[in-house]
N, CA, C and O atoms as a Tripos MOL2 file, in Angstrom:
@<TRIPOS>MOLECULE
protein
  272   271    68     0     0
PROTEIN
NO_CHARGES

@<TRIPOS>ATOM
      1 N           6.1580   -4.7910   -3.8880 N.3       1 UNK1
      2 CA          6.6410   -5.3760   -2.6620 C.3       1 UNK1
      3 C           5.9710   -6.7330   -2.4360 C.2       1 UNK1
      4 O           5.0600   -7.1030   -3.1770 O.2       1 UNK1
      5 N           6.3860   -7.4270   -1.4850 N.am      2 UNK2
      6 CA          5.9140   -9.2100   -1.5780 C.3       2 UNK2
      7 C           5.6830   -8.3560   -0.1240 C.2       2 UNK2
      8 O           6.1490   -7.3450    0.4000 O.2       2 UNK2
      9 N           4.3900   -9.6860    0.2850 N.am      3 UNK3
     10 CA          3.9400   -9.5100    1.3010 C.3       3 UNK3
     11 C           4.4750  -10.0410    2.5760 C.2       3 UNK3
     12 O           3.9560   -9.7780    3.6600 O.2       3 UNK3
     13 N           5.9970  -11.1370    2.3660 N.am      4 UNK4
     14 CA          6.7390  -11.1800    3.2420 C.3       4 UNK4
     15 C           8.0180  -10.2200    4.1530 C.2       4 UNK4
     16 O           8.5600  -10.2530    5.2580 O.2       4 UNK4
     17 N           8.0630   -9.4150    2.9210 N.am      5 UNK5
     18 CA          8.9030   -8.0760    3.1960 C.3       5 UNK5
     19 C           7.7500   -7.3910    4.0930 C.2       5 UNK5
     20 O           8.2700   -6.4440    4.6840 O.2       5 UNK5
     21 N           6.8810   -7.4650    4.3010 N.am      6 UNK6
     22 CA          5.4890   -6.0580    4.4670 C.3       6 UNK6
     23 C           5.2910   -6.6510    5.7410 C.2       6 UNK6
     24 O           5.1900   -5.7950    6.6200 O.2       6 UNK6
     25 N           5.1690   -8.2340    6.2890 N.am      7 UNK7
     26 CA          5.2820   -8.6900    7.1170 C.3       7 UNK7
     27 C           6.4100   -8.4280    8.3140 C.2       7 UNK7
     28 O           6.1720   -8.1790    9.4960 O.2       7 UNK7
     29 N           7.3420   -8.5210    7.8500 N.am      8 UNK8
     30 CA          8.5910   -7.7300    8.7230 C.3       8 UNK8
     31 C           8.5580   -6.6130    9.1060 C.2       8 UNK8
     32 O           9.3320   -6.2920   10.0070 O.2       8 UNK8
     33 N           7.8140   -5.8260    8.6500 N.am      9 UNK9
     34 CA          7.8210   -4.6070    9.1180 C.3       9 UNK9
     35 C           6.9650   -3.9680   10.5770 C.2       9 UNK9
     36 O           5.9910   -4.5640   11.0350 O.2       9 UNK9
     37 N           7.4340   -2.8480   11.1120 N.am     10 UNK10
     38 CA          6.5510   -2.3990   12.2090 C.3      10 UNK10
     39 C           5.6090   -1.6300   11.7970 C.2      10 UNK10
     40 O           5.8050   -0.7430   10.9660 O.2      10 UNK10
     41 N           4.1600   -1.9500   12.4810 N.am     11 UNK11
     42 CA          2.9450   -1.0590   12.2650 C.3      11 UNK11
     43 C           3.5190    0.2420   11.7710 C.2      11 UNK11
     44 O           3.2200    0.6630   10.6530 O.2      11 UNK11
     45 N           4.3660    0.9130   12.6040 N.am     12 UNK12
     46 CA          5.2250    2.2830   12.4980 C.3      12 UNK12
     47 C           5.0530    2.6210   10.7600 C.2      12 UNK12
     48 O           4.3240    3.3930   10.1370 O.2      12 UNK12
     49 N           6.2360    1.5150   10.3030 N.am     13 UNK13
     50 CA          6.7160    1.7740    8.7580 C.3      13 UNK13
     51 C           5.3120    1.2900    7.6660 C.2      13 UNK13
     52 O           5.0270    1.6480    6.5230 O.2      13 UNK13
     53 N           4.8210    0.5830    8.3710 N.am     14 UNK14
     54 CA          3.3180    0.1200    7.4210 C.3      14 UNK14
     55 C           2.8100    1.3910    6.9300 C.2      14 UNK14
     56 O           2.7870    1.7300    5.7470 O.2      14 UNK14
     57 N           2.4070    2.0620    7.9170 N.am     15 UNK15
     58 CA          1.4620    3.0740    7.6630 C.3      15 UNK15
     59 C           2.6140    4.6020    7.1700 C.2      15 UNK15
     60 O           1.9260    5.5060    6.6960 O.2      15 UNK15
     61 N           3.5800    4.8180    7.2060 N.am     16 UNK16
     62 CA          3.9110    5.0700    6.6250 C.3      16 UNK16
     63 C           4.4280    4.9470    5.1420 C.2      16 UNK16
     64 O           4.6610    5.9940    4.5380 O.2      16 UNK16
     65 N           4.6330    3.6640    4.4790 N.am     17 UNK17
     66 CA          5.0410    2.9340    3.5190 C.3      17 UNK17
     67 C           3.4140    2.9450    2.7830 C.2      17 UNK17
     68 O           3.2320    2.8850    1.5670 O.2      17 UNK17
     69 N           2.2590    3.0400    3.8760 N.am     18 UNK18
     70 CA          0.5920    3.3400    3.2570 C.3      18 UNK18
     71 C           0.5610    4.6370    2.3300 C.2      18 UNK18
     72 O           0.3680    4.9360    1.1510 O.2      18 UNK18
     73 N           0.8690    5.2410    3.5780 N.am     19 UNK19
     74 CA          0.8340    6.8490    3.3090 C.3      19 UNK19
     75 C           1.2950    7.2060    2.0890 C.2      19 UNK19
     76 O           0.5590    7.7920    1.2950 O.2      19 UNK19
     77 N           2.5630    6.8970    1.8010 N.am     20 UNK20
     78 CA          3.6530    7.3090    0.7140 C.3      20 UNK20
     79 C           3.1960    6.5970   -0.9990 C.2      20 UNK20
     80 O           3.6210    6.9710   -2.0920 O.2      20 UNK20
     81 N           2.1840    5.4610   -0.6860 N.am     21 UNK21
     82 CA          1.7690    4.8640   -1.4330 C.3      21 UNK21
     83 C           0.7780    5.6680   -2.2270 C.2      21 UNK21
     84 O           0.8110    5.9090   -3.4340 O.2      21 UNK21
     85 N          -0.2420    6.0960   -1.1980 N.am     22 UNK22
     86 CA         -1.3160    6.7830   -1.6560 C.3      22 UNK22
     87 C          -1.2280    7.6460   -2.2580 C.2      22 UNK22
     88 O          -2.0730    8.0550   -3.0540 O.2      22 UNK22
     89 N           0.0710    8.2360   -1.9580 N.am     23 UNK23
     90 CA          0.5070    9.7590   -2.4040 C.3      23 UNK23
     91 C           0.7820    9.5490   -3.6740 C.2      23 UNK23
     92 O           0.1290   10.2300   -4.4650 O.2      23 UNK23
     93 N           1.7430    8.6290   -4.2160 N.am     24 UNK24
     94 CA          1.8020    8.0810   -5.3260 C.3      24 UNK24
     95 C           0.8040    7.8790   -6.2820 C.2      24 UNK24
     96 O           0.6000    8.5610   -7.2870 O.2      24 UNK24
     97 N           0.1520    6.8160   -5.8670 N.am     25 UNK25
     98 CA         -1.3090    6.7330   -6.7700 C.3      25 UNK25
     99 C          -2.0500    7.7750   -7.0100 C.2      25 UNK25
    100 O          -2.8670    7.6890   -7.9270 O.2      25 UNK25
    101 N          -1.9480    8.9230   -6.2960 N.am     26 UNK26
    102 CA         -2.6450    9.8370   -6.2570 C.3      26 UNK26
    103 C          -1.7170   10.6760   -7.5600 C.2      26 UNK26
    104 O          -2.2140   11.0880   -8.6080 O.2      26 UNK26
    105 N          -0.2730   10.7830   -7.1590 N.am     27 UNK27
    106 CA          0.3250   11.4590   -9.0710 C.3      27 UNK27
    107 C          -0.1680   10.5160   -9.9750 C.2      27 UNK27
    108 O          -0.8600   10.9880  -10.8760 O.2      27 UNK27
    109 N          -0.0090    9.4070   -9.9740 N.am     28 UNK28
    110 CA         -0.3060    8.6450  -10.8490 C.3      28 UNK28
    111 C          -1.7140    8.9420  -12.0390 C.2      28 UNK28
    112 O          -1.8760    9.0270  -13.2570 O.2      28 UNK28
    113 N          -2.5220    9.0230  -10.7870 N.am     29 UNK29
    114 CA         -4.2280    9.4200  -11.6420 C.3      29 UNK29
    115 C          -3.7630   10.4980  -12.0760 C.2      29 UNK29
    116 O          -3.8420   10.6280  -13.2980 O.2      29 UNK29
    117 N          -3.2410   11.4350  -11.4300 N.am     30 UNK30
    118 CA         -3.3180   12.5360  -12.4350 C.3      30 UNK30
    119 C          -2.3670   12.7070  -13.4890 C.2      30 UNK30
    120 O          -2.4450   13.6150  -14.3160 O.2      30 UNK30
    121 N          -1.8150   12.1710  -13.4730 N.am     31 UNK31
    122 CA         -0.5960   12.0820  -14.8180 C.3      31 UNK31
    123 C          -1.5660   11.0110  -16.2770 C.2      31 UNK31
    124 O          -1.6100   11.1110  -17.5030 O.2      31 UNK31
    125 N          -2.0110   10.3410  -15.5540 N.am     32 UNK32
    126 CA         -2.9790    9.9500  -16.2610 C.3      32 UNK32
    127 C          -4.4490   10.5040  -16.6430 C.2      32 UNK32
    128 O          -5.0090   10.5030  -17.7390 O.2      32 UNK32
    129 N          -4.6790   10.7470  -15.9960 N.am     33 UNK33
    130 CA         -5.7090   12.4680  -16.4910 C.3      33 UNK33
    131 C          -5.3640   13.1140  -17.8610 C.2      33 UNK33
    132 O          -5.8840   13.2240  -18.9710 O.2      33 UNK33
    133 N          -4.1980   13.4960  -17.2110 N.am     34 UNK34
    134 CA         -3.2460   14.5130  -18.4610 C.3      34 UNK34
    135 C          -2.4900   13.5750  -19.8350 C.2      34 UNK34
    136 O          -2.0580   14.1030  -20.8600 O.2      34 UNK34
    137 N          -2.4770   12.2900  -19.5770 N.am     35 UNK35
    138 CA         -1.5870   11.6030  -20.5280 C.3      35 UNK35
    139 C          -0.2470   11.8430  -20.9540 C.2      35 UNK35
    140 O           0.4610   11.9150  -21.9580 O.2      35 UNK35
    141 N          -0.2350   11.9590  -19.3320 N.am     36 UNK36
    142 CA          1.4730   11.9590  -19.1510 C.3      36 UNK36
    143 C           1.8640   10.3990  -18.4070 C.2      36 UNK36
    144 O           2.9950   10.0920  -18.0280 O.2      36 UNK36
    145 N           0.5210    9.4410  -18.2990 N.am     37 UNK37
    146 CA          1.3950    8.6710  -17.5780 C.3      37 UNK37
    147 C           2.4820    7.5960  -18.2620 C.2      37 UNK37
    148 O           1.6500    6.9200  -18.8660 O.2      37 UNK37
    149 N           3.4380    7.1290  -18.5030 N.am     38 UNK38
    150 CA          4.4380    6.3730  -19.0320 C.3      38 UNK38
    151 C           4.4220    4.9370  -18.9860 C.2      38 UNK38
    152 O           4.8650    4.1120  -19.7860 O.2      38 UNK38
    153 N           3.7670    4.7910  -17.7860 N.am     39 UNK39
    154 CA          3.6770    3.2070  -17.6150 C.3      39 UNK39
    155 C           2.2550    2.9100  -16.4540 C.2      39 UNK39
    156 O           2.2520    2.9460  -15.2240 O.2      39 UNK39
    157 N           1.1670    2.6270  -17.3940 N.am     40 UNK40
    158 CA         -0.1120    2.2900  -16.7130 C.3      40 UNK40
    159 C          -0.1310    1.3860  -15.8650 C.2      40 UNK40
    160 O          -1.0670    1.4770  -15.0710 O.2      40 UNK40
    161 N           0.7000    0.3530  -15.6960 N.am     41 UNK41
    162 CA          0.8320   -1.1070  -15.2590 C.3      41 UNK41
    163 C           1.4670   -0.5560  -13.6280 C.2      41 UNK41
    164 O           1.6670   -1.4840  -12.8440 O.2      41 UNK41
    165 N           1.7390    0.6750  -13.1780 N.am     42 UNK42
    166 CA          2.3820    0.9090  -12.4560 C.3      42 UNK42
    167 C           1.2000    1.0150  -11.4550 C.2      42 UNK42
    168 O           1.3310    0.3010  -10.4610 O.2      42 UNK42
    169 N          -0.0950    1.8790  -11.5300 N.am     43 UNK43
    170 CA         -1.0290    1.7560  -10.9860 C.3      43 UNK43
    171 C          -1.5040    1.0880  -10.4530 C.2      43 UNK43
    172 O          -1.7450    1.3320   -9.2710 O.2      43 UNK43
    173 N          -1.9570   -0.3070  -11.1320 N.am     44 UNK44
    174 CA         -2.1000   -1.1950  -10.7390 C.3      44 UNK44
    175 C          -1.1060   -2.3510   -9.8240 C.2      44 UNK44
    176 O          -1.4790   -3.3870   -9.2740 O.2      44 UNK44
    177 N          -0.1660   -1.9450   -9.8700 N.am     45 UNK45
    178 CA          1.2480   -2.3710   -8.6980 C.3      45 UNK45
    179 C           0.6940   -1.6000   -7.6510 C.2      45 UNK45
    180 O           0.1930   -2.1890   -6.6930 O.2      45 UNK45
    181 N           0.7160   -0.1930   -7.7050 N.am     46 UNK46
    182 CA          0.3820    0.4260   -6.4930 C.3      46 UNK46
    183 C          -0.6220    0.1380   -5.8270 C.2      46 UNK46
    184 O          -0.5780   -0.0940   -4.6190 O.2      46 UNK46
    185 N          -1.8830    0.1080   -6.6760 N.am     47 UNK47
    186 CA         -3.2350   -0.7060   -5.7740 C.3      47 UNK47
    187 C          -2.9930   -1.8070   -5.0170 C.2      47 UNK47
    188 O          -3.1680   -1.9020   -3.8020 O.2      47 UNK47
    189 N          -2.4420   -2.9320   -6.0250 N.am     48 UNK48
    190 CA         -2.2340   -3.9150   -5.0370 C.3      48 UNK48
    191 C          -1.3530   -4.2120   -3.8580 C.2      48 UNK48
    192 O          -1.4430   -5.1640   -3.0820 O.2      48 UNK48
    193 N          -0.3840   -3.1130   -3.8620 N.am     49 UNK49
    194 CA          0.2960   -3.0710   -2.5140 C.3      49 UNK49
    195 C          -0.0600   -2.0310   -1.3740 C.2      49 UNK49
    196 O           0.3580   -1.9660   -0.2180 O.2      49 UNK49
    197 N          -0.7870   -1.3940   -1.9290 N.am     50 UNK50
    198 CA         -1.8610   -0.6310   -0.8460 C.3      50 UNK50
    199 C          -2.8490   -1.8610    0.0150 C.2      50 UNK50
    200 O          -2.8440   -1.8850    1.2460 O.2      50 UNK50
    201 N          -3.6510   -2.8220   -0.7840 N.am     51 UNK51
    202 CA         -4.2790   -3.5700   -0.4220 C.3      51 UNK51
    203 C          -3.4560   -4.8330    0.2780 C.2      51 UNK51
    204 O          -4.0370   -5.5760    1.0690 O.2      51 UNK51
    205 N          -2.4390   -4.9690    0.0210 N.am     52 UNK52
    206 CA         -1.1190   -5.9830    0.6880 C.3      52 UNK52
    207 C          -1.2040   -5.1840    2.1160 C.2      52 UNK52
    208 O          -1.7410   -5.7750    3.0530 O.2      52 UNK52
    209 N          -0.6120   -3.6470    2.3450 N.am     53 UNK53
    210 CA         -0.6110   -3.3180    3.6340 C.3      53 UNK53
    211 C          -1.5340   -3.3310    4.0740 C.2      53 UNK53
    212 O          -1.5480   -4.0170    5.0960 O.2      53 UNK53
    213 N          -2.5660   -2.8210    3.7910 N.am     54 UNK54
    214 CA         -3.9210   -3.1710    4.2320 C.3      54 UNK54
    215 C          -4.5780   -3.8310    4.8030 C.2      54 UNK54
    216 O          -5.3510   -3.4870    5.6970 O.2      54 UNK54
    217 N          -4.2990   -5.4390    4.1840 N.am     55 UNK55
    218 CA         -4.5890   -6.3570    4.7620 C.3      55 UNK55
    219 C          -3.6740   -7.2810    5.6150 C.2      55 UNK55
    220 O          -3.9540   -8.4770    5.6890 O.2      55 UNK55
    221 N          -2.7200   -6.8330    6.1870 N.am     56 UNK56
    222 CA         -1.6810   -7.1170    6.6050 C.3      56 UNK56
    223 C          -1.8710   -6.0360    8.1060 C.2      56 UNK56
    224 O          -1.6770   -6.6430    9.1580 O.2      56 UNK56
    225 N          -2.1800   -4.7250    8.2270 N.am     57 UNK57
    226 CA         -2.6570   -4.1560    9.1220 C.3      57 UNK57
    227 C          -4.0210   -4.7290    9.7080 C.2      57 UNK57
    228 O          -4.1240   -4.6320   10.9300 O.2      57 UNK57
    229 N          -5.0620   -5.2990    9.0390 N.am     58 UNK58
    230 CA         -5.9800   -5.0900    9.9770 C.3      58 UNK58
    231 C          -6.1000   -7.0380   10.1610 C.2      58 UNK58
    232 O          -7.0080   -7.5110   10.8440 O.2      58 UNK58
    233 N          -5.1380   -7.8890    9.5020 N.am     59 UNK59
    234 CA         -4.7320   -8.9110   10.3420 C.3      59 UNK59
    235 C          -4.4450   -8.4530   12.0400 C.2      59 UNK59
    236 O          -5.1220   -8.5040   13.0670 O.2      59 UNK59
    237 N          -2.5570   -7.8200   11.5680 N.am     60 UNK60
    238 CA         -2.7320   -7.5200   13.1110 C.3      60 UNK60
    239 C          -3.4320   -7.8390   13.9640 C.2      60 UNK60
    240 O          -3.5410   -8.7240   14.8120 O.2      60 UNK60
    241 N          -4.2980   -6.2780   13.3440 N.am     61 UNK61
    242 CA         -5.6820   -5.7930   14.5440 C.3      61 UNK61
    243 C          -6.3040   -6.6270   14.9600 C.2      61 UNK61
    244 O          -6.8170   -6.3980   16.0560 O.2      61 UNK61
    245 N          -6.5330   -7.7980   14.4050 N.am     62 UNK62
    246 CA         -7.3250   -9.2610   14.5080 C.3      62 UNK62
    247 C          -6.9150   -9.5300   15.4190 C.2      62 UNK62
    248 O          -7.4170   -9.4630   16.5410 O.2      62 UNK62
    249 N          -5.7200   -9.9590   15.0320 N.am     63 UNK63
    250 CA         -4.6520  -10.5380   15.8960 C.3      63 UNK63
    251 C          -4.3900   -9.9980   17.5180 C.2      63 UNK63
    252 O          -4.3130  -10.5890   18.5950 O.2      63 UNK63
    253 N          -4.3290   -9.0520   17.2430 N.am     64 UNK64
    254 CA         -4.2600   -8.2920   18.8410 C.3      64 UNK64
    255 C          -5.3690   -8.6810   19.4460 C.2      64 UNK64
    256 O          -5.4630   -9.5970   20.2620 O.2      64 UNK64
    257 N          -6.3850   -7.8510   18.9710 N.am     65 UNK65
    258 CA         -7.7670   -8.1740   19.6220 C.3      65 UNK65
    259 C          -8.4340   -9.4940   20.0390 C.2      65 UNK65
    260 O          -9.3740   -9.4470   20.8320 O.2      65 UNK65
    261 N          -8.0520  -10.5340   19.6070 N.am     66 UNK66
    262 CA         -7.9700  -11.9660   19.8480 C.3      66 UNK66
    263 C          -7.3980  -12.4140   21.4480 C.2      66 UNK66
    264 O          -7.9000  -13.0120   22.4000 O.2      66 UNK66
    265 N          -6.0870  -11.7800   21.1700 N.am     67 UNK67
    266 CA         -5.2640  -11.5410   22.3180 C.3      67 UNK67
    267 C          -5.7670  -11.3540   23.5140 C.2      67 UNK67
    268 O          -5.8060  -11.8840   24.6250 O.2      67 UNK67
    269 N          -6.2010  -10.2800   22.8440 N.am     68 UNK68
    270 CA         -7.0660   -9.4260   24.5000 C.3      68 UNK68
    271 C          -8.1150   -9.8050   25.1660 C.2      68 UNK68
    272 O          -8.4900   -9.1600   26.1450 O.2      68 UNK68
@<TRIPOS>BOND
     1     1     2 1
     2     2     3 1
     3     3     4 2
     4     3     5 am
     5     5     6 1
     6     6     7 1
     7     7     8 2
     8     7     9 am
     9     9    10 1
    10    10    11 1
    11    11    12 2
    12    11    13 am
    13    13    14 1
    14    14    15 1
    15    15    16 2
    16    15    17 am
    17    17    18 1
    18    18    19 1
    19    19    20 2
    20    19    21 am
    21    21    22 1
    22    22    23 1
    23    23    24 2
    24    23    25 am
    25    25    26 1
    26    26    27 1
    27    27    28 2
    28    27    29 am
    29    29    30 1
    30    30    31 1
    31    31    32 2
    32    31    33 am
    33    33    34 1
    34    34    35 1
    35    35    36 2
    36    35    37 am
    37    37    38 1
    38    38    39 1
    39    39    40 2
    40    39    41 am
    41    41    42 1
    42    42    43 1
    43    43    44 2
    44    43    45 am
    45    45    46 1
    46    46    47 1
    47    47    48 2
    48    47    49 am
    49    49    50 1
    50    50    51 1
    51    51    52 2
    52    51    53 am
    53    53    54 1
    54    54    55 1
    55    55    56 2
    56    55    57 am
    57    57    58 1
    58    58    59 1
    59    59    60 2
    60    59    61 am
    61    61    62 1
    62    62    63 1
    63    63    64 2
    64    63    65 am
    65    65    66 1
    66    66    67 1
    67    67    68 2
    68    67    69 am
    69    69    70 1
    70    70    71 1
    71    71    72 2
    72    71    73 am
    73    73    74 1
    74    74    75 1
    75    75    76 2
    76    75    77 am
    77    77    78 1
    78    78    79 1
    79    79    80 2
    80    79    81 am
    81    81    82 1
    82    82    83 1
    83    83    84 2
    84    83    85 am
    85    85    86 1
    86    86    87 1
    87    87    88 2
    88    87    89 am
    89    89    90 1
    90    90    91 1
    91    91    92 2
    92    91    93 am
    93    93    94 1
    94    94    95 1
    95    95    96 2
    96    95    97 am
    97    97    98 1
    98    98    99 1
    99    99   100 2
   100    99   101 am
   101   101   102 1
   102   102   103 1
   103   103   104 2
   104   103   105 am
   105   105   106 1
   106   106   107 1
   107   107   108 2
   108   107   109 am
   109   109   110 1
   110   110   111 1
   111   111   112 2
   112   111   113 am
   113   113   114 1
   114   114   115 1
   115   115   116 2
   116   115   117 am
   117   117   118 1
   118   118   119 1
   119   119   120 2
   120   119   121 am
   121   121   122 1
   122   122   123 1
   123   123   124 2
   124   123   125 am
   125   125   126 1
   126   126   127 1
   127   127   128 2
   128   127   129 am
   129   129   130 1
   130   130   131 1
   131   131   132 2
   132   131   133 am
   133   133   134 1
   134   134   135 1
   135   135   136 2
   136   135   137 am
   137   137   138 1
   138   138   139 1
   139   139   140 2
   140   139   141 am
   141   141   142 1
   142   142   143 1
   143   143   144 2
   144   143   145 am
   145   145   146 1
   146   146   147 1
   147   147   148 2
   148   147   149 am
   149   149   150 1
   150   150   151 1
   151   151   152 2
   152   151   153 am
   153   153   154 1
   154   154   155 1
   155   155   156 2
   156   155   157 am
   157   157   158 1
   158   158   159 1
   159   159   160 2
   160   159   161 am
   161   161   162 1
   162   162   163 1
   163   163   164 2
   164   163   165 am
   165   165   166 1
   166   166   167 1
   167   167   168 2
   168   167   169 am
   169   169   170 1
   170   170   171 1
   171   171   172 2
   172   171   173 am
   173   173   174 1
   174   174   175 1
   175   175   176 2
   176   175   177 am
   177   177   178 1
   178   178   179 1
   179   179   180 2
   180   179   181 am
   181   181   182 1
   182   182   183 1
   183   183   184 2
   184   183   185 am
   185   185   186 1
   186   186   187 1
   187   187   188 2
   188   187   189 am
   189   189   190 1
   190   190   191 1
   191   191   192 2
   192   191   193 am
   193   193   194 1
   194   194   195 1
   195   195   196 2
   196   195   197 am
   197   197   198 1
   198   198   199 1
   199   199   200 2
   200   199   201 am
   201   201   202 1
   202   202   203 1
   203   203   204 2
   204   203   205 am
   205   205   206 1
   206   206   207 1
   207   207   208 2
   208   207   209 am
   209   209   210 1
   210   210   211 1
   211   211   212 2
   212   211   213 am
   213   213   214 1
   214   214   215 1
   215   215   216 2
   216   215   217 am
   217   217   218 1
   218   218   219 1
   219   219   220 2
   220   219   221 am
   221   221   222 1
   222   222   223 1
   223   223   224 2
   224   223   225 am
   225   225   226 1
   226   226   227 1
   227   227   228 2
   228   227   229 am
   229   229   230 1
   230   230   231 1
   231   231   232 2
   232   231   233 am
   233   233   234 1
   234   234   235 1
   235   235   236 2
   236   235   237 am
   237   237   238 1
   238   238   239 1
   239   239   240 2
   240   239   241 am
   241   241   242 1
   242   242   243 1
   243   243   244 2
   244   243   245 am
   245   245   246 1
   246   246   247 1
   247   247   248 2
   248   247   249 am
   249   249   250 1
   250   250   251 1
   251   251   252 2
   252   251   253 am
   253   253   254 1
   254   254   255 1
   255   255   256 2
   256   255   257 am
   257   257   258 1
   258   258   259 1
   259   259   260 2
   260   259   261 am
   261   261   262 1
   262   262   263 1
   263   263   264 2
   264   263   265 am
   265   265   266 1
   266   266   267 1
   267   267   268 2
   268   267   269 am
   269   269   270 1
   270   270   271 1
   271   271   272 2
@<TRIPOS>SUBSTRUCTURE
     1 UNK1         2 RESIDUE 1 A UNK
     2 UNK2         6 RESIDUE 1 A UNK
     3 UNK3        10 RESIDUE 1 A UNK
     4 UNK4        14 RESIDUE 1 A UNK
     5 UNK5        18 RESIDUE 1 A UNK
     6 UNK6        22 RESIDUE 1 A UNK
     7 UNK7        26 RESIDUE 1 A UNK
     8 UNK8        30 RESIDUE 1 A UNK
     9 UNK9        34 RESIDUE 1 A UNK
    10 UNK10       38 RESIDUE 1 A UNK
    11 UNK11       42 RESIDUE 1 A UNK
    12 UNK12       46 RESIDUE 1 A UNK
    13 UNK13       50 RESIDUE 1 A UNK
    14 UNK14       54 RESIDUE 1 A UNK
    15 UNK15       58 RESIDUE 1 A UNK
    16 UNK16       62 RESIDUE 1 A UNK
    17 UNK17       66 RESIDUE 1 A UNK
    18 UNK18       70 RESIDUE 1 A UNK
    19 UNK19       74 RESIDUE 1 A UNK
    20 UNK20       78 RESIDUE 1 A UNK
    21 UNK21       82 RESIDUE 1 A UNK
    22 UNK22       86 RESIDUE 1 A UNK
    23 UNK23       90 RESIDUE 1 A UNK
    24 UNK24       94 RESIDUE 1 A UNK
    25 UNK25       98 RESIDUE 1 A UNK
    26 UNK26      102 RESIDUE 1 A UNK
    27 UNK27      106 RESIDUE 1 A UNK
    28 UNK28      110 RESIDUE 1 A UNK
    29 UNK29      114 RESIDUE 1 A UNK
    30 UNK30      118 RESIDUE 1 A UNK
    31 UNK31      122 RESIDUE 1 A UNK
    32 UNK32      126 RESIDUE 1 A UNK
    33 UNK33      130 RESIDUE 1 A UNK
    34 UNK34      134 RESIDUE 1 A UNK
    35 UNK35      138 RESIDUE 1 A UNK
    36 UNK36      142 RESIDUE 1 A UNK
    37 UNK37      146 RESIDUE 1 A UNK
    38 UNK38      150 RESIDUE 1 A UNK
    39 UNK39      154 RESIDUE 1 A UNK
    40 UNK40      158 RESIDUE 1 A UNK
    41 UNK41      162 RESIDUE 1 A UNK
    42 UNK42      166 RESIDUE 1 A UNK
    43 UNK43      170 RESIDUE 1 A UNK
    44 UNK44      174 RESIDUE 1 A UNK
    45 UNK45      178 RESIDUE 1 A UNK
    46 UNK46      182 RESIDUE 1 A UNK
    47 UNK47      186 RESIDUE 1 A UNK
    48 UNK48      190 RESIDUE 1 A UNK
    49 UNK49      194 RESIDUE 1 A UNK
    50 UNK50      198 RESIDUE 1 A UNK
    51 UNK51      202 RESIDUE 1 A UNK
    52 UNK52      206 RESIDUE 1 A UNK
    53 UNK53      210 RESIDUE 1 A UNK
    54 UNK54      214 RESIDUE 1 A UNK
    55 UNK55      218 RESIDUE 1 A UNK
    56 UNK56      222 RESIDUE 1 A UNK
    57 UNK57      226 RESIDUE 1 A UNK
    58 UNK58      230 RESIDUE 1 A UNK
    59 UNK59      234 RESIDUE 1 A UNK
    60 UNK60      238 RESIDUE 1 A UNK
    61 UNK61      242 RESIDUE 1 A UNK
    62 UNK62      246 RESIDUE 1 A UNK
    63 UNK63      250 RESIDUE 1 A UNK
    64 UNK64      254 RESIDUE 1 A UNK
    65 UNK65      258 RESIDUE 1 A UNK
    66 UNK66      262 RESIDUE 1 A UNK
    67 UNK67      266 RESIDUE 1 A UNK
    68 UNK68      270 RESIDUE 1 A UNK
């Protein structure tokens, strides 16, 4: 995902779109454990768009709190 798509989104779908991520990475290691995984390069996609929402959430939070 590009971090302008991730931008559009509501806190709501962030942390869900987090969630669903993690879950992922989380088959991932273990398919890789087992040497079932097919495509390693995928992992590393997933990290970095974990860390895209990530840092895109606690902008926000910046952001709000600035606000206030």
């Amino acid at each position: 995902m590009k971090a302008k798509e991730l931008r559009e989104m509501t806190e709501v779908e962030l942390n869900q779109k987090l969630k669903e991520l993690k879950s992922e990475l989380f088959n991932l290691r273990f398919q890789h454990a087992i040497n079932q995984l097919d495509n390693p390069m995928r992992m590393k996609d997933v990290k970095r768009d974990i860390a895209r929402i990530k840092t895109i959430l606690h902008a926000s939070e910046r952001k709000d709190s600035a606000q206030a």
